[in-house]
C-alpha positions in Angstrom: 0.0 0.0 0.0 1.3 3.1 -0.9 0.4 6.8 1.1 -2.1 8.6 -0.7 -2.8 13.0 0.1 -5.8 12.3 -1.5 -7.1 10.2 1.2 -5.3 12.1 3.8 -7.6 15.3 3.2 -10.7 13.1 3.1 -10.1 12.4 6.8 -9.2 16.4 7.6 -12.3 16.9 5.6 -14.1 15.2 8.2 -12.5 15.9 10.8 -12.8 20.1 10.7 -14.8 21.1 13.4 -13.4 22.9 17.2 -12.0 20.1 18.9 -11.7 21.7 22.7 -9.7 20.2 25.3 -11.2 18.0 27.5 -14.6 18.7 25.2 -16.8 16.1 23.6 -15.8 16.9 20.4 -12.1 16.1 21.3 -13.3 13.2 22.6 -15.6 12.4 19.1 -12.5 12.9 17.0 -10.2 10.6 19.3 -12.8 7.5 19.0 -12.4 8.4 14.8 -8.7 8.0 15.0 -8.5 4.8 16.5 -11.2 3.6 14.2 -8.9 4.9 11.5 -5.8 2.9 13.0 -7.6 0.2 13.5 -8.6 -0.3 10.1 -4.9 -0.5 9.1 -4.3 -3.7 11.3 -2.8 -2.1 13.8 -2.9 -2.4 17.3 -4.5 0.4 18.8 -6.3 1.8 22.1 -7.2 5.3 23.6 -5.3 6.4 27.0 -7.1 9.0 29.2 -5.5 11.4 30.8 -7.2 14.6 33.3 -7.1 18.2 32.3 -7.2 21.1 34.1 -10.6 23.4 32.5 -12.2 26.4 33.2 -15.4 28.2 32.2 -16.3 32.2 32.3 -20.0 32.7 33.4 -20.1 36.6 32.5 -17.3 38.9 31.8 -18.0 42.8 31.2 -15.6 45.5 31.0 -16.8 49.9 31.3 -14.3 52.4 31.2 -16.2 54.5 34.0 -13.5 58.0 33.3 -13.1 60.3 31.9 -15.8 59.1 29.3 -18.1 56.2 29.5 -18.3 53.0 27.4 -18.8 49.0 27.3 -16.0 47.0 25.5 -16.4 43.4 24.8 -14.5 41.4 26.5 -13.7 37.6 27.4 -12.4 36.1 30.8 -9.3 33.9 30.8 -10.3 30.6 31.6 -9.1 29.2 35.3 -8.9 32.9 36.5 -10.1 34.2 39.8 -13.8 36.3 39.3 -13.8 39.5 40.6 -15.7 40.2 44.0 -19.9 40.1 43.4 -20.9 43.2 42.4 -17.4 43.4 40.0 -14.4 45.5 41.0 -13.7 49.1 40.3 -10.5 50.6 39.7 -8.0 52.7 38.4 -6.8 52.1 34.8 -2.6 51.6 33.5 -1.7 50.8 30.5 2.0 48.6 31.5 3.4 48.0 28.6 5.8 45.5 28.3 6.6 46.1 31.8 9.7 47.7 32.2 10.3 48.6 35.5 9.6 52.3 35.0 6.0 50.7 34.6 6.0 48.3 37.6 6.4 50.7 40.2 2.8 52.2 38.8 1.0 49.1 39.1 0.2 48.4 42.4 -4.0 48.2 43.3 -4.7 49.0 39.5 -6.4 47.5 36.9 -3.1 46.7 34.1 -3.0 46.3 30.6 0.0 44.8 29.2 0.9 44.7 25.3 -0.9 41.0 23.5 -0.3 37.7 25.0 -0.2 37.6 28.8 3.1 35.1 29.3 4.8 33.3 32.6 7.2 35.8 33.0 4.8 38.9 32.5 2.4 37.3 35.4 5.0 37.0 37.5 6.0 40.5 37.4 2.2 41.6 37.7 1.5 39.1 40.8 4.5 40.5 42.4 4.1 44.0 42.2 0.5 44.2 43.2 -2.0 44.9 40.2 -5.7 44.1 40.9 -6.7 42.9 37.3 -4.7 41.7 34.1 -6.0 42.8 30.8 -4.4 41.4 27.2 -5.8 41.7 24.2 -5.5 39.8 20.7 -6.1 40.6 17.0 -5.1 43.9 15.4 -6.4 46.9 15.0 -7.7 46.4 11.6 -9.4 43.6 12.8 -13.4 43.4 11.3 -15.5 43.2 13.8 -18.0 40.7 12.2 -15.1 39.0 11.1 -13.0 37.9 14.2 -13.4 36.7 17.0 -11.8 38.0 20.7 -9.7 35.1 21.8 -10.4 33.5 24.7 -7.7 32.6 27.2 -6.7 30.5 29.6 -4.6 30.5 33.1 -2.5 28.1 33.0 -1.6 26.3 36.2 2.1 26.8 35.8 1.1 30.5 36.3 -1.5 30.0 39.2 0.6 27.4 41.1 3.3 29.4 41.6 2.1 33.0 41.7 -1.6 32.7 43.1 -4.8 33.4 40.9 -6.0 36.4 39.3 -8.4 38.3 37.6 -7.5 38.5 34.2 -9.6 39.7 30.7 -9.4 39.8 27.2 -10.0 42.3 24.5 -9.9 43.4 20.5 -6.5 45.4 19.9 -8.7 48.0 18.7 -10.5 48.4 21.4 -7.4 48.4 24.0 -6.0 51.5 21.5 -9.1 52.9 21.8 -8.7 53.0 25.3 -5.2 54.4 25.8 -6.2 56.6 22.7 -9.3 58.2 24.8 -7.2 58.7 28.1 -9.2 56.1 30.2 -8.5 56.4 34.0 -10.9 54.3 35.2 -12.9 51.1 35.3 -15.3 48.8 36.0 -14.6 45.1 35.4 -16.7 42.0 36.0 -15.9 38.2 35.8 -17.4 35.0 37.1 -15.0 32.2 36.2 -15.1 28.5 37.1 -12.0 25.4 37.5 -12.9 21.8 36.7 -11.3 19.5 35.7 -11.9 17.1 32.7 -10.8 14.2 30.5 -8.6 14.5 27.8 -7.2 11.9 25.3 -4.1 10.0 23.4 -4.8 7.8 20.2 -2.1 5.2 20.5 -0.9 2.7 17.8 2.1 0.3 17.7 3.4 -1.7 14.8 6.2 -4.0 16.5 9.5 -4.3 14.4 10.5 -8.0 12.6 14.3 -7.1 13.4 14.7 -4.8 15.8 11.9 -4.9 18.5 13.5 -2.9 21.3 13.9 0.3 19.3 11.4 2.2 19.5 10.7 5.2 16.7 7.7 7.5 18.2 5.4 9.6 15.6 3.6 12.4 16.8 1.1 14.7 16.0 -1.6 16.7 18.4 -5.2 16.7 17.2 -7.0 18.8 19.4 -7.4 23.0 18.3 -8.6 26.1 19.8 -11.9 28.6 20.5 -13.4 29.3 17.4 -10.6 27.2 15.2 -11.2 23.6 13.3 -7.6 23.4 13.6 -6.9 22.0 10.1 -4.1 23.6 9.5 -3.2 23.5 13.2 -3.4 20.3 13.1 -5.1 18.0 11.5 -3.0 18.2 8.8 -0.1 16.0 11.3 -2.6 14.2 12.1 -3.9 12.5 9.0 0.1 12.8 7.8 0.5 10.2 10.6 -2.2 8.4 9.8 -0.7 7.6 5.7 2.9 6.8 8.1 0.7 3.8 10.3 -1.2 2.6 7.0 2.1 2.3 5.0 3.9 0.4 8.0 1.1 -2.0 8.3 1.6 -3.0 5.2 5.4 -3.0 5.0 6.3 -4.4 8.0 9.2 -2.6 9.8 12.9 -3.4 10.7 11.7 -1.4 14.0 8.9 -0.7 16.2 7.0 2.1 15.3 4.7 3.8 18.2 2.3 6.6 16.4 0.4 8.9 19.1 -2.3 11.6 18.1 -2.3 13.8 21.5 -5.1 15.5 22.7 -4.3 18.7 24.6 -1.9 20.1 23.4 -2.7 23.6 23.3 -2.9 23.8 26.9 0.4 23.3 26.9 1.4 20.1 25.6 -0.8 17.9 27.9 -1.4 15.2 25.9 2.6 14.5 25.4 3.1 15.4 28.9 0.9 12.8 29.9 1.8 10.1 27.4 5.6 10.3 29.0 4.5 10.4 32.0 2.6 7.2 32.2 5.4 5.5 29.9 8.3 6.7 31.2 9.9 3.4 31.7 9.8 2.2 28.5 11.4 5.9 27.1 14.9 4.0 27.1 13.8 2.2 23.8 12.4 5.4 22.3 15.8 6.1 19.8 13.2 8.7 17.8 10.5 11.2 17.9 9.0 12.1 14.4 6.4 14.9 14.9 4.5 16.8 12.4 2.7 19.7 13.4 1.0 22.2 10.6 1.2 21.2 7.6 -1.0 21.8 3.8 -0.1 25.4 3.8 -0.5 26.2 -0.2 1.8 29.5 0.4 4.8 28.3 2.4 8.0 26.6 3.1 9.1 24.0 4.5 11.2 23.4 7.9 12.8 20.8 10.1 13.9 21.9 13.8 15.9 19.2 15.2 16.3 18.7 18.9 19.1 16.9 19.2 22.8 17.0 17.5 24.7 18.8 14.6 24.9 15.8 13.4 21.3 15.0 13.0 21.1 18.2 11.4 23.4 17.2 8.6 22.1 13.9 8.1 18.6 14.9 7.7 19.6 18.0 5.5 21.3 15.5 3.3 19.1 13.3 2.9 16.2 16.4 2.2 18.7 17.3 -0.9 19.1 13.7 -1.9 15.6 13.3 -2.1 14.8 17.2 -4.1 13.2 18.4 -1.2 13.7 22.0 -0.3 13.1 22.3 3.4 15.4 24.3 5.8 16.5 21.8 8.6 18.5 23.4 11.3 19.4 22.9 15.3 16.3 24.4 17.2 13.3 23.8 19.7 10.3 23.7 18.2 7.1 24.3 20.6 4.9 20.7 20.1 4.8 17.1 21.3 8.3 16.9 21.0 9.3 18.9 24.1 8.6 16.0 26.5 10.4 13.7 24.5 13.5 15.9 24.1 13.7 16.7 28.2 13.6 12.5 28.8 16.8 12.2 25.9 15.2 11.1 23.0 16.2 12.8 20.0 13.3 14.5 18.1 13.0 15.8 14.3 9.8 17.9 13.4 8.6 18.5 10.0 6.5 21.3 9.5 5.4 23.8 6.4 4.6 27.2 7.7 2.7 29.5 5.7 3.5 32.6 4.9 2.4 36.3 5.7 -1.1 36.4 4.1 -1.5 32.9 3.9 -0.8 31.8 7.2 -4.3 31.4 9.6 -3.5 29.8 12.6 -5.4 30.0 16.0 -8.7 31.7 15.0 -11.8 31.3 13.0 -10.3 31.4 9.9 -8.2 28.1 10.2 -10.7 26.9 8.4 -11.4 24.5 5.2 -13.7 28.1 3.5 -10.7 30.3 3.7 -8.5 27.9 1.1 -5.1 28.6 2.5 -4.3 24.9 2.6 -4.6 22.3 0.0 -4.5 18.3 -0.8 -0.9 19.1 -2.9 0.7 20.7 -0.3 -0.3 18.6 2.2 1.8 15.7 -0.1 4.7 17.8 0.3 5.6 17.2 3.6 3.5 13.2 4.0 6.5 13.0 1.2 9.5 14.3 3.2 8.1 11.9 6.2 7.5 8.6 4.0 11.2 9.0 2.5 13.1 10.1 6.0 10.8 7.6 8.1 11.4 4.6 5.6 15.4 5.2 5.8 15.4 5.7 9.4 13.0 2.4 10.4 14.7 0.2 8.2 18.0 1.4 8.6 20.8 -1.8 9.0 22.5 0.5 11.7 20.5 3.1 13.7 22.1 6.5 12.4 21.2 9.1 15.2 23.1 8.8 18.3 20.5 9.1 21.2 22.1 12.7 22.2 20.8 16.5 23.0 22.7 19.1 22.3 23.4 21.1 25.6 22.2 24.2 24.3 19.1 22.5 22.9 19.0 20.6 26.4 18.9 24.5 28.3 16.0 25.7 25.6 14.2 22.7 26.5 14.6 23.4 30.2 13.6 27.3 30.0 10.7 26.1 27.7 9.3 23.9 30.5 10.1 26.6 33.1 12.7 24.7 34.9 14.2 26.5 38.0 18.2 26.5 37.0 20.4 23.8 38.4 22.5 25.2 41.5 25.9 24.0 42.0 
C-alpha cells in the first residue's frame, strides 16, 4: 500500500470542526482515530488522561472616566472572578513592563501589550495589580469578522504565583482605550476550575528485526476557541495516519509507536501525559517524528531538530538527496516533541509554515472556506516523512546517536520553566 494525500484530506475533511480540550468533540474525533488505525491492522487503544478546564460565566468590562463605554470582552479561563458586584478601579496601561512601569502598578487594573506570558504574570503578581488585561487581533481587525480570543490561566502561572483576575479584548478596542485617556474602570468576571478528560490515540506496529527500538510519531489533534484546527493540526494528524497505514503494510525493521495527543494547546498535555505514564519504556524510544501544521498552499518548508549537529546534517542531506527544499537546522520547536527531548530522546519535526497572508493559525479562519491549505501541499511534507521515516525504520545500523545538544537541552529546560540547576 502506498500513502495517498488524497485520502489524507478526506479524513481532515471530516474531521474540521473545534475540537476543545477536554470537550466532547475532542473526545468524538479521538474514537475516529482509533477507528482509523484500527482499520490499518494495527494495534491500537485510547489512553485518558485529566485536564485542568475552566469556564467564564459573564465577563464585562466599562471604562467608568473620563468618558463612559462597554467594550467586549472575554475572561481567561481558570482565573479568579472579581468580588460580586465586580471591582472598580484605576486604569494603567504597562506596557511591556519595564520597571519604569512596575512601580505604577500596584492596586490598578493593568494592561500589558498582547499575550499575557509566565514571565509577565510573574511581574504583575508581584508588584500588586488588581486585574490583568491582554488583548489579541489587530487593529484592523473586522468586527464581524474575528473573534476576541479567549484565554486560559495556565496552572504553571496560578501554582506558583496565586490566581487572578484576568480579561481579554480586540486590539482595537485596548487603542481605543489608551487613545481616549481612560483612567478608570469597571470590570466583571465569574469564572469556574474543573477538571476534565482528555485523550491520546495510540498505535504500535512492532518491528521484525529490531523490537526494542522504539521510533515514536507524533502529531496533536486537538485546536482552539473558534478554530477547526486544520491547518493547526489536522493536517499532522492524517500525515501520521498515511505513516501507520504504510507500515502495516510494510512491515518494519523497527517498532513504530504513532500517538495523536489530545491537549496540546494547553500546553502540551497530551505528550506530557503520554511520557508520564510511559516513562519506563522511554529508554527504547531512539526517535521522535512529529509533524505539526502542515498543507499550507503559500509556504516553506522546515525541520527543527532537537538533538545534535549531526542530526542536522544527516537529515539535511538526505532532504537534498531526495529534491526536497526544506530548511532543517538545530532548534526547539514548541509541540509534542518537548517531552520527549527533556527525557533524551532525539526528536526531528517537520513542518510547512505558511507565509504572511496565507498563514491562519489559532482563529476562525483556520478553516477548510478560507483555502489557504490544499491536498498538494499537504503531499509535500506526507512526502518528506515517507522518504526520511522509511530510511530511518529500516536502517541496517541506527544513524542518530540518542544525544541533545546542551544548548538545545537548556531551551528545552527554560521552555518547560525549569528553575536552574545550582551548584
Amino acid at each position: 500500500m502506498n500513502v495517498s494525500a488524497h485520502r489524507a484530506f478526506s479524513l481532515l475533511r471530516e474531521l474540521a470542526y473545534e475540537r476543545l480540550s477536554g470537550s466532547a468533540a475532542e473526545q468524538q474525533a479521538a474514537e475516529r482515530l482509533l477507528q482509523e488505525a484500527l482499520s490499518t491492522g494495527a494495534e491500537a487503544h485510547i489512553e485518558e488522561f485529566t485536564v485542568p478546564c475552566g469556564r467564564v460565566n459573564h465577563a464585562k468590562l466599562i471604562v467608568t472616566a473620563p468618558y463612559n463605554k462597554e467594550y467586549e470582552v472575554t475572561g481567561y479561563e481558570r482565573a479568579q472572578s472579581t468580588p460580586e458586584g465586580g471591582l472598580d478601579g484605576e486604569f494603567y496601561y504597562a506596557e511591556n513592563l519595564e520597571p519604569a512601569h512596575l512601580q505604577h502598578i500596584r492596586g490598578k487594573i493593568v494592561m500589558i501589550n498582547g499575550r499575557l506570558r509566565q514571565k509577565d504574570y510573574e511581574k504583575l503578581q508581584k508588584n500588586g495589580a488588581a486585574a490583568i488585561l491582554s488583548f489579541s487581533g489587530t487593529t484592523l481587525d473586522k468586527l464581524r469578522e474575528t473573534d476576541c480570543d479567549i484565554r486560559k490561566l495556565r496552572e504553571t502561572m496560578t501554582e506558583a504565583y496565586g490566581p487572578a483576575v484576568a480579561l481579554n479584548l480586540r486590539a482595537a478596542d485596548a487603542a481605543e482605550i489608551v487613545r481616549r485617556g481612560a483612567t478608570h474602570m469597571h470590570i466583571e468576571l465569574s469564572s469556574e476550575s474543573y477538571e476534565a478528560t482528555s485523550r491520546n490515540v495510540c498505535a504500535v506496529i512492532e518491528g521484525t528485526e529490531h523490537p526494542d527500538e522504539i521510533i515514536s510519531f507524533g502529531a496533536h489533534f486537538d485546536s482552539v476557541h473558534f478554530s477547526t484546527g486544520v491547518y493547526d493540526n489536522m493536517s499532522g494528524s492524517v500525515i501520521i495516519m498515511e505513516l501507520l497505514r504504510y507500515f502495516a503494510a510494510h512491515r518494519p525493521a523497527r517498532t513504530v509507536q504513532f500517538i495523536w495527543y489530545g491537549s496540546e494547546e494547553q500546553g502540551l498535555l497530551g505528550s506530557k501525559a503520554w511520557v508520564k505514564a510511559h516513562e519506563d519504556e522511554l529508554s527504547k524510544h531512539v526517535l521522535m517524528l512529529n509533524i505539526d501544521v502542515a498543507a499550507a498552499t503559500l509556504g516553506r518548508n522546515v525541520a527543527p531538530v532537537l538533538a545534535t549537529e549531526a542530526v542536522v546534517g544527516y537529515v539535511d542531506a538526505m532532504m537534498k538527496e531526495a529534491g526536497f527544499a526544506c530548511e532543517t537546522r538545530l532548534d526547539i520547536y514548541s509541540s509534542d516533541c518537548i517531552p520527549f527531548a527533556d527525557h533524551g530522546v532525539p526528536a526531528i519535526n517537520l513542518c510547512r509554515f505558511g507565509v504572511q497572508g496565507a498563514n491562519y493559525i489559532h482563529d476562525r479562519r483556520d478553516n477548510l472556506k478560507s483555502n489557504y491549505i490544499d491536498e498538494k501541499s499537504l503531499d509535500i511534507t506526507l512526502q518528506q516523512a515517507l522518504y526520511l521515516a522509511k530510511r530511518v525504520v529500516n536502517a541496517s545500523v541506527f544513524p542518530i546517536e540518542r544525544k541533545i545538544n546542551d544548548d538545545i537541552r537548556k531551551k528545552v529546560d527554560d521552555y518547560l520553566l525549569k528553575s536552574p540547576k545550582k551548584d
